[in-house]
PyMOL CGO cylinders between C-alpha atoms (Angstrom):
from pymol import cmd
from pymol.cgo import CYLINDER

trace = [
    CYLINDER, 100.06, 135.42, 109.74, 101.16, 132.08, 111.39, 0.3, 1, 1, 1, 1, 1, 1,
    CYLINDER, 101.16, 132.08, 111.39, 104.48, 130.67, 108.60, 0.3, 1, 1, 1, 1, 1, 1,
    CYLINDER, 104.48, 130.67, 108.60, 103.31, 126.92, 108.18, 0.3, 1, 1, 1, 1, 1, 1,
    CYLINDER, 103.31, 126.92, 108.18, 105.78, 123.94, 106.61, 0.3, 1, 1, 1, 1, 1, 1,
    CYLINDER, 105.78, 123.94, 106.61, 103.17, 124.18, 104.29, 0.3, 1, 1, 1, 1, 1, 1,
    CYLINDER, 103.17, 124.18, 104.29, 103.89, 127.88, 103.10, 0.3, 1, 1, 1, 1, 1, 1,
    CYLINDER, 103.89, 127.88, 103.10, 107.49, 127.34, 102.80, 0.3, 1, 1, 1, 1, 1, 1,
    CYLINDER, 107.49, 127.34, 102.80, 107.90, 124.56, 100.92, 0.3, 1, 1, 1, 1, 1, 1,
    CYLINDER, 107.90, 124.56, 100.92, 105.66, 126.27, 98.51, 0.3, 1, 1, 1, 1, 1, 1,
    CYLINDER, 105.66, 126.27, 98.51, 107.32, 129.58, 98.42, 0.3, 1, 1, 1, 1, 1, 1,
    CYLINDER, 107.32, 129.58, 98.42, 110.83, 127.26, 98.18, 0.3, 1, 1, 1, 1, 1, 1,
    CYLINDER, 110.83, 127.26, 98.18, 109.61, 125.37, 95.20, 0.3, 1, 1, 1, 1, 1, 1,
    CYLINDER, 109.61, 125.37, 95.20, 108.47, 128.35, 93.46, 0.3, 1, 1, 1, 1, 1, 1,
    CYLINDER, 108.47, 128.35, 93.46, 111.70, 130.20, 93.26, 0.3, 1, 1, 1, 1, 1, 1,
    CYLINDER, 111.70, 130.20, 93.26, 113.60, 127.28, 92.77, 0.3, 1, 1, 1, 1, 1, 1,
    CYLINDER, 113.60, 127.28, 92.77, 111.50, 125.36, 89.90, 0.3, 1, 1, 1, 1, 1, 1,
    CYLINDER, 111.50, 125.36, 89.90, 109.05, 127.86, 88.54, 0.3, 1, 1, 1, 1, 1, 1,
    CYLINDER, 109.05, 127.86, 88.54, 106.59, 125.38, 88.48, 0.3, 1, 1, 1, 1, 1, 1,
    CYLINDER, 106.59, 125.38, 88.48, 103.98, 125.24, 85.99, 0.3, 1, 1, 1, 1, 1, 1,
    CYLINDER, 103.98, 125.24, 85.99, 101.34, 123.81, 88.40, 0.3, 1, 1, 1, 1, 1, 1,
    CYLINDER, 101.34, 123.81, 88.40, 102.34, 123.18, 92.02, 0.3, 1, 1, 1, 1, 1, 1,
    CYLINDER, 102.34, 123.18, 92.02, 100.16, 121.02, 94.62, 0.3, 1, 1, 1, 1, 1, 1,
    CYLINDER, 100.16, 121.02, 94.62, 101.60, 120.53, 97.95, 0.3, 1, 1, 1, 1, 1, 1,
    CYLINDER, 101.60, 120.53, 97.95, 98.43, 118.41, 100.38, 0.3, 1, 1, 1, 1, 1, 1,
    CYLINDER, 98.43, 118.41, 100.38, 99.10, 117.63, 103.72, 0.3, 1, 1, 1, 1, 1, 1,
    CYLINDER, 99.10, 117.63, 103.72, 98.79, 114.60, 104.02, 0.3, 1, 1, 1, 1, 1, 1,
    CYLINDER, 98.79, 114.60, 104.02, 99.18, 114.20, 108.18, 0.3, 1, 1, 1, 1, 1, 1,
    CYLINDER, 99.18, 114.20, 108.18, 95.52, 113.38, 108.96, 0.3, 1, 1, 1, 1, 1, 1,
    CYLINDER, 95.52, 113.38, 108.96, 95.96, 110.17, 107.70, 0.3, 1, 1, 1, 1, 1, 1,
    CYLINDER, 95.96, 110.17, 107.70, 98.13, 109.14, 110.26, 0.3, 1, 1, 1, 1, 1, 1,
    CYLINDER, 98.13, 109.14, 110.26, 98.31, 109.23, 113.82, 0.3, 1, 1, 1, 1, 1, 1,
    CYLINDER, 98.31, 109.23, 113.82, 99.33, 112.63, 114.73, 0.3, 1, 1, 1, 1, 1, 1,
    CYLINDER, 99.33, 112.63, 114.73, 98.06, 115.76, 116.78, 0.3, 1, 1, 1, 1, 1, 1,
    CYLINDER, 98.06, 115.76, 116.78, 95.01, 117.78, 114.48, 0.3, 1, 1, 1, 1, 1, 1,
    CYLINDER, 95.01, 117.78, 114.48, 96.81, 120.11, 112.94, 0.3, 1, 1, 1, 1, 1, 1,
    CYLINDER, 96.81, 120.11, 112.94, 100.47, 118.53, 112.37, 0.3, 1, 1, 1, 1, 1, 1,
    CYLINDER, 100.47, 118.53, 112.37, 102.59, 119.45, 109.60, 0.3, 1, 1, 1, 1, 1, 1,
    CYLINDER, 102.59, 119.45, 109.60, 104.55, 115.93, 109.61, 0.3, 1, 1, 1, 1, 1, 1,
    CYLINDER, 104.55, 115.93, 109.61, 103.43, 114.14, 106.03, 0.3, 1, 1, 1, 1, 1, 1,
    CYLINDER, 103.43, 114.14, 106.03, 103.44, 116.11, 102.64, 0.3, 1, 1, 1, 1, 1, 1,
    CYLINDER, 103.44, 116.11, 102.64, 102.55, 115.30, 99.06, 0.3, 1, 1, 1, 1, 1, 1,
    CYLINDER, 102.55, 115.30, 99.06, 104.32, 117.06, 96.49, 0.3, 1, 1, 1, 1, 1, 1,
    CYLINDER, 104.32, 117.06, 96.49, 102.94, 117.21, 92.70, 0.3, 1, 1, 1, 1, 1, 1,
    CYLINDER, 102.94, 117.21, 92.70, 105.23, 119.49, 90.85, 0.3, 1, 1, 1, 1, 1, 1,
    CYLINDER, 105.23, 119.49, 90.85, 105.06, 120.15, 87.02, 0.3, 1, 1, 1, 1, 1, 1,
    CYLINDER, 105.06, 120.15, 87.02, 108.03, 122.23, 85.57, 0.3, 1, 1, 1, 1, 1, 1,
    CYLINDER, 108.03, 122.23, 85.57, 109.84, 122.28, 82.80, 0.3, 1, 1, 1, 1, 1, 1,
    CYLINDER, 109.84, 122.28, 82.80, 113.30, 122.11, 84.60, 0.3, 1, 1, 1, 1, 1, 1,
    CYLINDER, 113.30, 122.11, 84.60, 112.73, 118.81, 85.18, 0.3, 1, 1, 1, 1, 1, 1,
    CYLINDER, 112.73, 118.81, 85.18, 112.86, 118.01, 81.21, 0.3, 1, 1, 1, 1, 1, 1,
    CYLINDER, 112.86, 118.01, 81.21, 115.42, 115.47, 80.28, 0.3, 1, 1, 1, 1, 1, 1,
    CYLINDER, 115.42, 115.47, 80.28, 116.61, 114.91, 84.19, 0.3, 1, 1, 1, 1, 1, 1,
    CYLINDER, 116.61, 114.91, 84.19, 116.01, 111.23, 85.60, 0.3, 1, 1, 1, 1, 1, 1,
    CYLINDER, 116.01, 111.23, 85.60, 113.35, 111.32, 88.39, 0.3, 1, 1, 1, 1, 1, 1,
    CYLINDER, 113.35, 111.32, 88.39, 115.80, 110.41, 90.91, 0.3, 1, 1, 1, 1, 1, 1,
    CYLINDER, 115.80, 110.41, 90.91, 117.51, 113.45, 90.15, 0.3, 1, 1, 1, 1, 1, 1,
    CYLINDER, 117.51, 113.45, 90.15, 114.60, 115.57, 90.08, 0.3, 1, 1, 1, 1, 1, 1,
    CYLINDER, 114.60, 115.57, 90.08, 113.51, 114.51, 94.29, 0.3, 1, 1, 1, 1, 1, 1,
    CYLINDER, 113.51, 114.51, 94.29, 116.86, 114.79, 94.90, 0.3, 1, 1, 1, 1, 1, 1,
    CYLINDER, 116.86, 114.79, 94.90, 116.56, 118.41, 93.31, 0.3, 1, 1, 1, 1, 1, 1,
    CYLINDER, 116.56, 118.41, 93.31, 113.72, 119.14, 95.60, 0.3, 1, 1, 1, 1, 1, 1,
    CYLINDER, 113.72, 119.14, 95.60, 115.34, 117.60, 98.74, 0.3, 1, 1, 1, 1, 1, 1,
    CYLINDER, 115.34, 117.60, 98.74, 118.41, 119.96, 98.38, 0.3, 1, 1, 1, 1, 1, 1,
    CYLINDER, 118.41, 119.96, 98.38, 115.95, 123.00, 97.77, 0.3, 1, 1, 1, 1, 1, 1,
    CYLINDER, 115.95, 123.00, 97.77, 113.82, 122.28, 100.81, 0.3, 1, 1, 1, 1, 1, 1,
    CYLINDER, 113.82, 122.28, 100.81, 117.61, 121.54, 103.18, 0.3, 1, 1, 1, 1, 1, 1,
    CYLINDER, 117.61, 121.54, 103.18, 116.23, 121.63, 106.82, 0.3, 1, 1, 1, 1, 1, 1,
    CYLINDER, 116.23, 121.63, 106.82, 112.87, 121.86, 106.32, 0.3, 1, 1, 1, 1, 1, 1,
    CYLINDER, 112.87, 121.86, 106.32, 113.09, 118.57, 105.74, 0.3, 1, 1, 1, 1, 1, 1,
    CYLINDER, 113.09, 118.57, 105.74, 114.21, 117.92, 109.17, 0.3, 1, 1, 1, 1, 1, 1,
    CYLINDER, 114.21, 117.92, 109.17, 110.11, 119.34, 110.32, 0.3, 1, 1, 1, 1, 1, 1,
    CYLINDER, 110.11, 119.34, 110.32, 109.05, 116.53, 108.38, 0.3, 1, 1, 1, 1, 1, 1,
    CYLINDER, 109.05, 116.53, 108.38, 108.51, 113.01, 108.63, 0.3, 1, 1, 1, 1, 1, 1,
    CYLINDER, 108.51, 113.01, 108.63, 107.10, 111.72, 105.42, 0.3, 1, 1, 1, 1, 1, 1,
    CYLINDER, 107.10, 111.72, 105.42, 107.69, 113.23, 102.06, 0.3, 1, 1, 1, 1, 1, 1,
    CYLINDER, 107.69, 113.23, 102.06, 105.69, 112.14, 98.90, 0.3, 1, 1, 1, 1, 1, 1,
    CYLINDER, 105.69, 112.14, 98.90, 107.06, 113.70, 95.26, 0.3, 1, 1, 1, 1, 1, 1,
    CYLINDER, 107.06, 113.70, 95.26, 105.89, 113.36, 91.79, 0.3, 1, 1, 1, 1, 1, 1,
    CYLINDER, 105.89, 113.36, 91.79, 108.03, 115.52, 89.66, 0.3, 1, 1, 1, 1, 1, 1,
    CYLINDER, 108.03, 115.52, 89.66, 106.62, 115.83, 86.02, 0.3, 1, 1, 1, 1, 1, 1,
    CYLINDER, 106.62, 115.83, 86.02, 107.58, 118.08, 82.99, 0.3, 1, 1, 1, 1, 1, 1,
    CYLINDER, 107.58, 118.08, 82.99, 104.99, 119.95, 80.96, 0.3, 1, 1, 1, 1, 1, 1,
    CYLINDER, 104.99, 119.95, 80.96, 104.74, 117.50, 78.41, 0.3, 1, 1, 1, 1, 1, 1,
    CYLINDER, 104.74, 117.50, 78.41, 104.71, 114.25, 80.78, 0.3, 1, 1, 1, 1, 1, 1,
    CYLINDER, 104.71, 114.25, 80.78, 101.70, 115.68, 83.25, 0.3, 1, 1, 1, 1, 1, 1,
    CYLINDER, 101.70, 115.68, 83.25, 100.16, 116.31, 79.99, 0.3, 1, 1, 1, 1, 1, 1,
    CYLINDER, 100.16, 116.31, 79.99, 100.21, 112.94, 78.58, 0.3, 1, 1, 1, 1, 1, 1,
    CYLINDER, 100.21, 112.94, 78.58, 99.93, 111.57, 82.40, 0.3, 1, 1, 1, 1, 1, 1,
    CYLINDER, 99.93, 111.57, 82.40, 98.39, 113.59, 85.02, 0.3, 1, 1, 1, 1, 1, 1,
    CYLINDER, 98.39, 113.59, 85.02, 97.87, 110.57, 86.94, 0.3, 1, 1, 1, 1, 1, 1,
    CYLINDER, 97.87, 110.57, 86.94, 99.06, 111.29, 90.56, 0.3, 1, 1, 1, 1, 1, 1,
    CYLINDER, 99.06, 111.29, 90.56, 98.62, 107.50, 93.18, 0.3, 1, 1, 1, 1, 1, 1,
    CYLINDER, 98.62, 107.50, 93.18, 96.61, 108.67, 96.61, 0.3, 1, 1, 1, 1, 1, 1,
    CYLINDER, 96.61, 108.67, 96.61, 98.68, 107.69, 99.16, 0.3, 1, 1, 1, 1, 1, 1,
    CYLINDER, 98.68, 107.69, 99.16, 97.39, 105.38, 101.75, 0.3, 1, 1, 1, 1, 1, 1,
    CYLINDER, 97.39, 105.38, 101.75, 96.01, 105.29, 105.25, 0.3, 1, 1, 1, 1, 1, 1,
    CYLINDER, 96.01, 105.29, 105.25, 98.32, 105.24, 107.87, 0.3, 1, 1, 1, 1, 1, 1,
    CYLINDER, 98.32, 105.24, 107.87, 98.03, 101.60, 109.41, 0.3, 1, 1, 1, 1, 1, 1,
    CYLINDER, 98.03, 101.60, 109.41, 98.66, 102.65, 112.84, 0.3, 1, 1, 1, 1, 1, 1,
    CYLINDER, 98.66, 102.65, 112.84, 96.14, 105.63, 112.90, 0.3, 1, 1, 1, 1, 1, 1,
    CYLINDER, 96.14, 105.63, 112.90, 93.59, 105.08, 115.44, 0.3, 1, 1, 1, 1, 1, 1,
    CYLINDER, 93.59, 105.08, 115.44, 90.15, 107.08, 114.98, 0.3, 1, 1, 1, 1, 1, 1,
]
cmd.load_cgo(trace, "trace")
């Protein structure tokens, strides 16, 4: 079995956050890359470690958990929620098109 980005982010944010519900969508055929790249991420992560921590705390939580994967990656989107926050909020922005991707 081929070890994407993909996998390993998810297997790092597991161990490391216990999340509660975990989406990770690559988000690199929006832009203008080879089929198949592993360059842009979105990250929706609910856990309750991130109760009472300011959000810039909580990506730069997840930065330091993901350390060089982050150098296989060119764009990262995160939105870091607690329980009781995706609960009240589940709302999650789509990201947009790439304005240099040519079709």
């Amino acid at each position: 079995m081929k070890v994407t980005i993909h996998n390993k982010i998810a297997d790092i944010l597991n161990k490391e956050f216990n999340p509660v519900s975990l989406k990770i969508i690559n988000e690199s055929f929006m832009h203008n890359v080879p089929k198949d790249s592993e360059s842009h991420f979105k990250i929706v992560i609910v856990s309750n470690d991130f109760m009472n921590v300011q959000t810039i705390k909580r990506h730069k939580s997840i930065y330091k958990a993901l350390g060089n994967i982050m150098d296989e990656i060119h764009a990262l989107s995160i939105h870091t929620f607690d329980e009781d926050e995706y609960k009240k909020n589940p709302m999650v922005i789509d990201s947009p098109q790439c304005a240099h991707k040519t079709t």
